[in-house]
KOLFI-399221 format. One record per residue (C-alpha): residue in three letters; x, y, z; residue number from 0. Coordinates in steps of 0.1 Angstrom, whole numbers. Example, Ala and Ser with C-alpha at 12.3 -4.5 7.8 and 13.67 -1.06 7.14 Angstrom:
// residues 2
@code ALA&xx 123&yy -45&zz 78&pos 0
@code SER&xx 137&yy -11&zz 71&pos 1
// end
This chain:
// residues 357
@code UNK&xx 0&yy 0&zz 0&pos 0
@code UNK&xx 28&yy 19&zz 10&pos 1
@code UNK&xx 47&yy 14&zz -25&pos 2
@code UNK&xx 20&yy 21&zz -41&pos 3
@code UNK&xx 11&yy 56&zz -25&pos 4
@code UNK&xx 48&yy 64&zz -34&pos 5
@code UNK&xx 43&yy 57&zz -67&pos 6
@code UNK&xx 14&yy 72&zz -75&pos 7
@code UNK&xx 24&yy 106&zz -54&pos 8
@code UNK&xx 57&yy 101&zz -80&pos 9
@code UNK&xx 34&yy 100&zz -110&pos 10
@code UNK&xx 10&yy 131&zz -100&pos 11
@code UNK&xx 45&yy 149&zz -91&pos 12
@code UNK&xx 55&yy 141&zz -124&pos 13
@code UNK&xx 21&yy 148&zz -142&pos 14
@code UNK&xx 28&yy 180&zz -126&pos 15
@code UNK&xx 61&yy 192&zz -136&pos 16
@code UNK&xx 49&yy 179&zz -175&pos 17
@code UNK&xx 17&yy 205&zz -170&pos 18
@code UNK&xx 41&yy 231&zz -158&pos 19
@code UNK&xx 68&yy 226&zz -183&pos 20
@code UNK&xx 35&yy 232&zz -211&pos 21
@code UNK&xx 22&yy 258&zz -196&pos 22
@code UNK&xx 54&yy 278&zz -192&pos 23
@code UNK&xx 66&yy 267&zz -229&pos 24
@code UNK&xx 30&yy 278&zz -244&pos 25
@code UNK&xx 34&yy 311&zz -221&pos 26
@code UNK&xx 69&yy 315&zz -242&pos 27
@code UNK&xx 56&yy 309&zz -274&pos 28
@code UNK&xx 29&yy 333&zz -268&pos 29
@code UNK&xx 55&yy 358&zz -259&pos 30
@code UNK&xx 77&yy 351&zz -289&pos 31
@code UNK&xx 49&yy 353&zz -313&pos 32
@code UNK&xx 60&yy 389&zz -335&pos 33
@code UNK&xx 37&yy 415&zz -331&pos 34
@code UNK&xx 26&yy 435&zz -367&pos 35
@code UNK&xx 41&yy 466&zz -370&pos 36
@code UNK&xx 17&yy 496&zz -373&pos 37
@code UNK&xx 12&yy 503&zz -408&pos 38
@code UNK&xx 25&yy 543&zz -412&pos 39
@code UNK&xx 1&yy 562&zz -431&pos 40
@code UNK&xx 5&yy 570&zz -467&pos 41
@code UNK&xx 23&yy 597&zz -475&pos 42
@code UNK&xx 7&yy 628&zz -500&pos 43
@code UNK&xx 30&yy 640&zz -517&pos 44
@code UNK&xx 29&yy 678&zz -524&pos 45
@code UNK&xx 20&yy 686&zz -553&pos 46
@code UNK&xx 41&yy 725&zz -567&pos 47
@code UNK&xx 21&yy 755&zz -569&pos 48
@code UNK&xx 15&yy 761&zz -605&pos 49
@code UNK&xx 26&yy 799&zz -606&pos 50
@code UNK&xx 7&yy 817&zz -632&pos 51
@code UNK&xx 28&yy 818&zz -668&pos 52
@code UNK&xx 32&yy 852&zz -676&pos 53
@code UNK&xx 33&yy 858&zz -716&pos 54
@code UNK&xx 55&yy 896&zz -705&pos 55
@code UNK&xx 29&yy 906&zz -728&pos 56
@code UNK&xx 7&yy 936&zz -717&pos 57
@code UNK&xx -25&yy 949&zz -725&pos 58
@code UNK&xx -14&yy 986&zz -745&pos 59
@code UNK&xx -45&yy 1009&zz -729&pos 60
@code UNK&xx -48&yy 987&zz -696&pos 61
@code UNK&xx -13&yy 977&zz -684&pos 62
@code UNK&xx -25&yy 947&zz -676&pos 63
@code UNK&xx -11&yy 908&zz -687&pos 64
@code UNK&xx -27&yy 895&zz -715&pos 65
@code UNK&xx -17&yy 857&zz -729&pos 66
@code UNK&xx 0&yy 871&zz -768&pos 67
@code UNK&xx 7&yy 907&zz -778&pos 68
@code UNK&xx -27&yy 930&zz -783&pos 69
@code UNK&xx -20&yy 949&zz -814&pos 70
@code UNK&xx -58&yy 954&zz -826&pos 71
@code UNK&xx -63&yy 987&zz -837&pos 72
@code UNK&xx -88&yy 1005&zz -816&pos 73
@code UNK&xx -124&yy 1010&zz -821&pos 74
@code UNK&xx -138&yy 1041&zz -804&pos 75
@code UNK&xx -176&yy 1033&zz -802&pos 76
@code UNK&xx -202&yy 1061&zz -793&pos 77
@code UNK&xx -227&yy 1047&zz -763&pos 78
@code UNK&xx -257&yy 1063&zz -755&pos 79
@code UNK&xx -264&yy 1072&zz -723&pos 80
@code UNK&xx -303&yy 1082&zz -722&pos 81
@code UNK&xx -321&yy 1070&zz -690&pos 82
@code UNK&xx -342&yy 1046&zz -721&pos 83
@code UNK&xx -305&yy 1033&zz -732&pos 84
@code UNK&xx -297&yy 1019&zz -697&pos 85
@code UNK&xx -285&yy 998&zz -687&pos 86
@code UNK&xx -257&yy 992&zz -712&pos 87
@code UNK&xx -245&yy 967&zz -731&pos 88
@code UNK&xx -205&yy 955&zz -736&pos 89
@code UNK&xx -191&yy 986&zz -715&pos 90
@code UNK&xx -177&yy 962&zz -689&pos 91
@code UNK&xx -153&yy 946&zz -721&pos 92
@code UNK&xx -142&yy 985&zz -730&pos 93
@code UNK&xx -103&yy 992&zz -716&pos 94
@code UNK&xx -110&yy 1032&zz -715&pos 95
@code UNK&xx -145&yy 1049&zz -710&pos 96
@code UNK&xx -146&yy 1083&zz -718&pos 97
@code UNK&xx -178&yy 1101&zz -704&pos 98
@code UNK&xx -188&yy 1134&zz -716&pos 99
@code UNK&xx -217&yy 1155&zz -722&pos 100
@code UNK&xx -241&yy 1157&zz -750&pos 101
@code UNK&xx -273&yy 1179&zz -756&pos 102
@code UNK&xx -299&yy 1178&zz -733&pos 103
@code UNK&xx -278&yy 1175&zz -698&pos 104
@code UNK&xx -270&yy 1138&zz -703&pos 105
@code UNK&xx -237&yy 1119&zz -709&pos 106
@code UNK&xx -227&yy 1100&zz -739&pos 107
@code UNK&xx -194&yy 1073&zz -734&pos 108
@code UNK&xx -167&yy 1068&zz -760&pos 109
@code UNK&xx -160&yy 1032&zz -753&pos 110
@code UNK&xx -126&yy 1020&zz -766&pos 111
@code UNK&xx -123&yy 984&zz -774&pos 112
@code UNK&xx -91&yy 970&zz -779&pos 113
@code UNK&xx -79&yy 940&zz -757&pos 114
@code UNK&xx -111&yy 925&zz -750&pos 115
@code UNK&xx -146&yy 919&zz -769&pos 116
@code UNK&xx -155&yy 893&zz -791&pos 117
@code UNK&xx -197&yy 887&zz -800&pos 118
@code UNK&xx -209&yy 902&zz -769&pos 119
@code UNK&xx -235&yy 928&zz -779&pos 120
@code UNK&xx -229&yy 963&zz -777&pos 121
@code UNK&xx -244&yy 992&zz -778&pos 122
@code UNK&xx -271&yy 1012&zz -778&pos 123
@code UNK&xx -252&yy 1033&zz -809&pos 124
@code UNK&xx -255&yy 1069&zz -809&pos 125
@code UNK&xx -243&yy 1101&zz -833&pos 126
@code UNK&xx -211&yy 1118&zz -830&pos 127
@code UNK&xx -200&yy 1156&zz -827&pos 128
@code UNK&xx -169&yy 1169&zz -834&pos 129
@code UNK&xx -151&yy 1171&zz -800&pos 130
@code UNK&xx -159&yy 1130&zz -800&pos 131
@code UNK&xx -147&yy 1127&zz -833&pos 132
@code UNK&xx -116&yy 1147&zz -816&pos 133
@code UNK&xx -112&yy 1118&zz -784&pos 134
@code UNK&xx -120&yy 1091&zz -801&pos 135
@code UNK&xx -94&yy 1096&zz -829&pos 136
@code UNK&xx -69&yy 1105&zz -801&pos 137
@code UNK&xx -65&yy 1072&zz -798&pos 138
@code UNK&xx -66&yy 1063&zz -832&pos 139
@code UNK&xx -97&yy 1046&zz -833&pos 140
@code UNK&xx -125&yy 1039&zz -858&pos 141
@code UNK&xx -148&yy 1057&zz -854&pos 142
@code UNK&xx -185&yy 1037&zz -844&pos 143
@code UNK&xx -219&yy 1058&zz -845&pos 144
@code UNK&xx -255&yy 1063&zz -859&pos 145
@code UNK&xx -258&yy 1096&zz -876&pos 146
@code UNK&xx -242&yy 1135&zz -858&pos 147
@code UNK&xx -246&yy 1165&zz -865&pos 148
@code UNK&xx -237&yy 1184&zz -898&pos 149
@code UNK&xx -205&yy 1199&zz -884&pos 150
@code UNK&xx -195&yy 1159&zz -872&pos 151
@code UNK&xx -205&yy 1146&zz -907&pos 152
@code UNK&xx -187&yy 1176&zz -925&pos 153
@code UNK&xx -156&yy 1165&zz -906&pos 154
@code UNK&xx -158&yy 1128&zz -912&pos 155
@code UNK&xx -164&yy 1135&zz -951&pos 156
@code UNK&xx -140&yy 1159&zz -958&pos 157
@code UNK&xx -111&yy 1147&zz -938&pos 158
@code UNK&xx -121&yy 1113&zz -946&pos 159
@code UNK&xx -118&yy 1095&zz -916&pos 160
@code UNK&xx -119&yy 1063&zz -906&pos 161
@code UNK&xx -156&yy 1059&zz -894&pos 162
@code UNK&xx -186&yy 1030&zz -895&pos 163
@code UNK&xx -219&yy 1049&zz -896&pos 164
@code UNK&xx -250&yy 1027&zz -894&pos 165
@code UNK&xx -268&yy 1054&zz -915&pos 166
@code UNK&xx -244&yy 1060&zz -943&pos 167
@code UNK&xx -218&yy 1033&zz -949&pos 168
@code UNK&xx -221&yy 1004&zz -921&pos 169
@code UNK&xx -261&yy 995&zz -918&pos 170
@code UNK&xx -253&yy 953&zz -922&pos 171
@code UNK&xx -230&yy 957&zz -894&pos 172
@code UNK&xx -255&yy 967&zz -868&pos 173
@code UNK&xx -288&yy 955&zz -856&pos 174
@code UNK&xx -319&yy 968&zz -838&pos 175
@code UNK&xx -336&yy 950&zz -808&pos 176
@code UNK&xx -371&yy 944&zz -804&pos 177
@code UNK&xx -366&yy 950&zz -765&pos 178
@code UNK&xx -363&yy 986&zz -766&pos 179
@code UNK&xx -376&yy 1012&zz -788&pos 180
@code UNK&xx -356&yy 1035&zz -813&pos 181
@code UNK&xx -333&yy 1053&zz -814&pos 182
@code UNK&xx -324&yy 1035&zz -782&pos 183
@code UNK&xx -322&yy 1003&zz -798&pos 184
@code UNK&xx -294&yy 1002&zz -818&pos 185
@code UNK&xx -267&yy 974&zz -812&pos 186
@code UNK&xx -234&yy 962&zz -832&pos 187
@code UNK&xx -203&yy 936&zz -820&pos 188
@code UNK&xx -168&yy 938&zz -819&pos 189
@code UNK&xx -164&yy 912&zz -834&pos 190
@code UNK&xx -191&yy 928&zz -861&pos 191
@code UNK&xx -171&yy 963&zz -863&pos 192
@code UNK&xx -137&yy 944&zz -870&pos 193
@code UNK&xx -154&yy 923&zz -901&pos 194
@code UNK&xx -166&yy 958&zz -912&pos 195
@code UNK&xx -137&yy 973&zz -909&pos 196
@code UNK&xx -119&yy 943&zz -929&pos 197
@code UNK&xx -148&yy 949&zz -953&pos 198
@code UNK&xx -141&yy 988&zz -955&pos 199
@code UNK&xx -101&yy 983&zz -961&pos 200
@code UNK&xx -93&yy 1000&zz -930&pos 201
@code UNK&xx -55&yy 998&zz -914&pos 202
@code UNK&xx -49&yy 977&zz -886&pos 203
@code UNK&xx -19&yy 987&zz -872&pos 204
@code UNK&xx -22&yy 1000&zz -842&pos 205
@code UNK&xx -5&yy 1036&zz -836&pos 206
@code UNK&xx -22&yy 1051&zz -801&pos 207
@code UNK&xx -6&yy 1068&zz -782&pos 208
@code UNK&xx -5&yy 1045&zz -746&pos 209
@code UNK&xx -1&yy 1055&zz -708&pos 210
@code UNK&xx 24&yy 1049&zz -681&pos 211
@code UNK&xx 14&yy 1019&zz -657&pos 212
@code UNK&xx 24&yy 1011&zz -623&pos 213
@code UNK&xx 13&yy 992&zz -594&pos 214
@code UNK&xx 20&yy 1027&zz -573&pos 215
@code UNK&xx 5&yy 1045&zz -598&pos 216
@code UNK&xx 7&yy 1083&zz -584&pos 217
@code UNK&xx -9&yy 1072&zz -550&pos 218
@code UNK&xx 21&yy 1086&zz -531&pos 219
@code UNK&xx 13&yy 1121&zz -537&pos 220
@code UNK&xx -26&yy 1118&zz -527&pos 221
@code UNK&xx -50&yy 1122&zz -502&pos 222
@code UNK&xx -75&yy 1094&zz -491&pos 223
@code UNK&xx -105&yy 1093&zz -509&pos 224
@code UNK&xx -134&yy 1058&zz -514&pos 225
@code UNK&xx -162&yy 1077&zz -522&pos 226
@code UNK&xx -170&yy 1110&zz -546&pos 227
@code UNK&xx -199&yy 1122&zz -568&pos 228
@code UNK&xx -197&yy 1138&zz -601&pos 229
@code UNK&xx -221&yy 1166&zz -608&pos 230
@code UNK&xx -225&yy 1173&zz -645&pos 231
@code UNK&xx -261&yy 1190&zz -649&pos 232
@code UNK&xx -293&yy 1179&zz -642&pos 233
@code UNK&xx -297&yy 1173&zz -608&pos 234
@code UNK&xx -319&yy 1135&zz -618&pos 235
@code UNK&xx -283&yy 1122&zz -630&pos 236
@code UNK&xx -264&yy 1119&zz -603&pos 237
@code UNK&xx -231&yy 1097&zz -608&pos 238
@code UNK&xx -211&yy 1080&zz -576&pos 239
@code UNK&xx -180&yy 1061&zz -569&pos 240
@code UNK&xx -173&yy 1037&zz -542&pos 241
@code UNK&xx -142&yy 1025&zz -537&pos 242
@code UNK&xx -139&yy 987&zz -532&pos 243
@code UNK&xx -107&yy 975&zz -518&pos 244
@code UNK&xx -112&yy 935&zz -526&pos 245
@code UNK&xx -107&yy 942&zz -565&pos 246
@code UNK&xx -88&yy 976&zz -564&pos 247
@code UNK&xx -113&yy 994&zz -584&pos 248
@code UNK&xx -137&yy 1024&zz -578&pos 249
@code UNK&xx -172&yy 1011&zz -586&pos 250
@code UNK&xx -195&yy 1030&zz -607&pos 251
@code UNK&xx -232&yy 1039&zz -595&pos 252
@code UNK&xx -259&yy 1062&zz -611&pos 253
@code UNK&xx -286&yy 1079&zz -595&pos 254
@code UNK&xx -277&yy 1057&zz -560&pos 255
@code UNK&xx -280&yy 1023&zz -582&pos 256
@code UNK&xx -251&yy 998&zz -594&pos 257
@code UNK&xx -240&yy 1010&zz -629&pos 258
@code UNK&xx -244&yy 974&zz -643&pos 259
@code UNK&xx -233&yy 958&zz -684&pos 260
@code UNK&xx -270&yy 948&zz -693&pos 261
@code UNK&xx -258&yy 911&zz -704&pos 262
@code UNK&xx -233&yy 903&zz -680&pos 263
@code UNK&xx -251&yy 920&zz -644&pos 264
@code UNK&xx -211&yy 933&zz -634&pos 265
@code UNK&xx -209&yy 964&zz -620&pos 266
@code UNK&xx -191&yy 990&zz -639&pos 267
@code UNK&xx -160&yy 997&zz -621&pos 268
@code UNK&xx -120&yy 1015&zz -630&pos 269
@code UNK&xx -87&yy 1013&zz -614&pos 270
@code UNK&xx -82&yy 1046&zz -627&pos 271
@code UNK&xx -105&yy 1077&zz -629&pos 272
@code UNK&xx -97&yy 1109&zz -641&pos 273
@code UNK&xx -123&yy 1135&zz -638&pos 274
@code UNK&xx -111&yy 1162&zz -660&pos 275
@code UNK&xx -124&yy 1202&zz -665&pos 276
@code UNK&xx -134&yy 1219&zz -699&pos 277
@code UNK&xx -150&yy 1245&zz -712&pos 278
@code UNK&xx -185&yy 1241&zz -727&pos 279
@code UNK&xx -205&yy 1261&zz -753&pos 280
@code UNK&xx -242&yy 1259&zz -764&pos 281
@code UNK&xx -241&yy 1262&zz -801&pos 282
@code UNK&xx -274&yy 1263&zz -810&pos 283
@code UNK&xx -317&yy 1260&zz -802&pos 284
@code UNK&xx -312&yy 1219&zz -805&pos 285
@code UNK&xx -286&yy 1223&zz -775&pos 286
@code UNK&xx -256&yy 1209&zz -791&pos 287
@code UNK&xx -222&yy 1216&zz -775&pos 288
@code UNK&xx -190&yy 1230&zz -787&pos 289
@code UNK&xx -162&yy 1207&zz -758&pos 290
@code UNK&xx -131&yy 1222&zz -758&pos 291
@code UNK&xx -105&yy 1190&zz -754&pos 292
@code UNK&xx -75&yy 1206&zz -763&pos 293
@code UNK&xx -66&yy 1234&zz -738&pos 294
@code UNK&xx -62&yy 1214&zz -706&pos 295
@code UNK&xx -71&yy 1224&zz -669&pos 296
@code UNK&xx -78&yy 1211&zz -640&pos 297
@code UNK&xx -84&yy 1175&zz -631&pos 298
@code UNK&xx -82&yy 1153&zz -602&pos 299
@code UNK&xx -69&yy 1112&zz -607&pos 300
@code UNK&xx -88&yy 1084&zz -582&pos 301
@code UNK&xx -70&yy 1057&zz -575&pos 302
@code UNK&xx -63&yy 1026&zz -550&pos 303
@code UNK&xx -86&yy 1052&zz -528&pos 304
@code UNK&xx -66&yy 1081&zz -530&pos 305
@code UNK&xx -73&yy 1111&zz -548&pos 306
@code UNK&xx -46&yy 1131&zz -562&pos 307
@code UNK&xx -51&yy 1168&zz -576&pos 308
@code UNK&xx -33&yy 1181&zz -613&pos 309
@code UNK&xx -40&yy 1192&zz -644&pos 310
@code UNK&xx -51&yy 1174&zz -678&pos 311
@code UNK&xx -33&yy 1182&zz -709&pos 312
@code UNK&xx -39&yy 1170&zz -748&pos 313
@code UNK&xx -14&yy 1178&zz -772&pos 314
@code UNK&xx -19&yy 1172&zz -811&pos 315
@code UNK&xx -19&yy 1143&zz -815&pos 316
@code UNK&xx -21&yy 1127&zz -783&pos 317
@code UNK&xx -45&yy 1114&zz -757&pos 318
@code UNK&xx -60&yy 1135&zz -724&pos 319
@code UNK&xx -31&yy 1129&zz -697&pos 320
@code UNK&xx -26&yy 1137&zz -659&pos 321
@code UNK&xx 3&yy 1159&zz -645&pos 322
@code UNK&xx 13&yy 1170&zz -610&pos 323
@code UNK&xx 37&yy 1201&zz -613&pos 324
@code UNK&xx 45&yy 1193&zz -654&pos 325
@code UNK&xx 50&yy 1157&zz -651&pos 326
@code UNK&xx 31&yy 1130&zz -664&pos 327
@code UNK&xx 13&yy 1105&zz -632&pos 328
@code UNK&xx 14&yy 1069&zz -637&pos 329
@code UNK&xx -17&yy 1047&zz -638&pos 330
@code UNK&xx -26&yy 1019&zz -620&pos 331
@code UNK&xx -33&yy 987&zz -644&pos 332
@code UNK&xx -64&yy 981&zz -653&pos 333
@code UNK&xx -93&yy 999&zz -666&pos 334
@code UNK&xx -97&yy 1039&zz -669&pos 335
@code UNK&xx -126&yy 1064&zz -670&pos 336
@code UNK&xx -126&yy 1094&zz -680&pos 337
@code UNK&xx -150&yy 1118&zz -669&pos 338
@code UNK&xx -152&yy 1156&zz -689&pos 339
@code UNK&xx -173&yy 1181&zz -662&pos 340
@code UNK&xx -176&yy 1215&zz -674&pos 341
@code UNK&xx -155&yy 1243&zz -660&pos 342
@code UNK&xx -190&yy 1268&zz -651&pos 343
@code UNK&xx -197&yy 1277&zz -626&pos 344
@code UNK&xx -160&yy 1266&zz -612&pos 345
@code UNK&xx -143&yy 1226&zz -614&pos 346
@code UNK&xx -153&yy 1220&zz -583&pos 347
@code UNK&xx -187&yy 1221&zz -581&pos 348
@code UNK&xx -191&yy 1190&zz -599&pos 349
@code UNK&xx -170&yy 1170&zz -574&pos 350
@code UNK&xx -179&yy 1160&zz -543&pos 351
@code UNK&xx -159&yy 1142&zz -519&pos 352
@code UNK&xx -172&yy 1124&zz -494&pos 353
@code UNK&xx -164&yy 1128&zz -460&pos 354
@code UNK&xx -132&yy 1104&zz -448&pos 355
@code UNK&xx -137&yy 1089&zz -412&pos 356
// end
């Protein structure tokens, strides 16, 4: 009995140790057993900043970069500016707007298209006098209207100047809306003005005269300024400016509404506005004006909300310019108006400057 105890305490001594020996050897296997690596998370890999490719190729009457050289000859395109003509269309694709009065106490523009404008309509078309035949052709443009007066059309006929008249030489060029009532109605296309001018023989070289451009413009000699009326001479046409400092540009409004482009909704707006003096003359009953563009005087240049005081001067053959103290100012790239207020009773009682805070 004895043996047997001894034995069988051996054998559960010995199960024992084998369970132990398992165990510790499974433990160790257990413990050996690799653990998987985290797997790292991808890596993005940055892509470059495309920089914008500039062509060094500039814009001639905006300064701005355009992708190949811009060396369309101008067309200088009279816009009507009745209240039954607004709003506009194409103004927003013009590089220069040239506003100045007509008969009756309203504005008409001279819209130069040269860098931009393709089949966009513009328009309303309207006649020319001789002091727009005299702006527009500063810049060597062709000359775009419908009808003027017999002084304008003595002018164009005898000095033979470049011109597309809807009534005389350039009706298939032009079209009439149904949307609005004549003469109001009257639209072309650049892209309709440069066929007829192909069709009429015309050169295309361009030969304007151009301004100076510079980020600074002439800013450095001003005064702050982001918000000014213009006063030309009915009291019902009221033109304002607001500047906006997201785009850099003074934004146009008439009688307290957004100065929109009638097929686009964009607000009229320039980097540039000169608002320039002249002396005006009644000629006759009908109210037509004699503009004098050539002897200069005083002006005032808006830019980058600053407002710097000069003089404008126009020599033969030239464009209107801005100089502080007999030097030319530079412009800020982009687009510039140019607004003709008449001298009487005095310059600056067309201009009124808001109130800076």
């Amino acid at each position: 009995m004895k043996l047997f105890s001894w034995n069988k305490a051996i054998s559960a001594a010995s199960i024992c140790l084998l369970t132990v020996s398992l165990v510790a050897c499974q433990n160790k296997e257990v413990a050996q057993i690799p653990q998987p690596e985290p797997t790292p998370a991808p890596v993005q890999e940055e892509k470059p900043v495309e920089e914008p490719v500039h062509s060094g190729f500039t814009a001639p009457f905006t300064g701005l970069a355009v992708e190949k050289p811009s060396t369309q000859r101008p067309l200088a395109v009279m816009i009507n500016n009745a209240p039954a003509a607004r709003p506009q269309s194409g103004l927003s694709a013009a590089d220069i707007i040239i506003e100045v009065l007509a008969e009756g106490g309203i504005t008409r523009f001279i819209a130069i298209f040269q860098s931009e404008g393709g089949e966009e309509t513009v328009g309303p078309i309207r006649s020319i006098r001789p002091y727009l035949i005299e702006l527009g052709e500063s810049y060597d443009g062709v000359l775009i209207h419908a009808g003027g007066s017999p002084e304008a059309y003595s002018i164009l006929q005898k000095q033979q100047k470049h011109h597309m008249d809807e009534i005389s030489n350039g009706g298939p060029y032009f079209w009439r809306s149904k949307e609005r009532k004549a003469p109001h109605n009257l639209y072309t296309s650049v892209d309709k003005l440069r066929e007829g001018t192909d069709k009429k023989g015309y050169s295309h070289e361009f030969k304007s005269p151009v301004y100076k451009y510079d980020e600074a413009g002439a800013t450095s000699t001003g005064e702050s300024v982001k918000q000014f009326e213009l006063h030309y001479l009915l009291n019902s046409y009221k033109v304002a400016y607001d500047y906006d400092e997201v785009s850099g540009r003074y934004m146009r409004m008439v009688n307290g509404k957004p100065d929109q482009d009638k097929d686009n909704g964009s607000q009229l707006g320039a980097a540039n506005i000169i608002v320039a003096g002249a002396d005006h003359k009644v000629l006759d009953d009908v109210g037509r004006l004699s503009v004098n563009v050539d002897h200069g005087g005083e002006a005032m240049l808006f830019q980058k909300g600053n407002m710097i005081r000069g003089q404008w001067v126009r020599k033969e053959g030239d464009i209107i310019r801005f100089v502080k103290d007999g030097r030319e100012m530079n412009l800020v790239p982009g687009k510039t108006f140019i607004s003709i207020v008449p001298n009487h009773p005095q310059f600056a009682d067309h201009v009124k400057l808001a109130e800076q805070e």
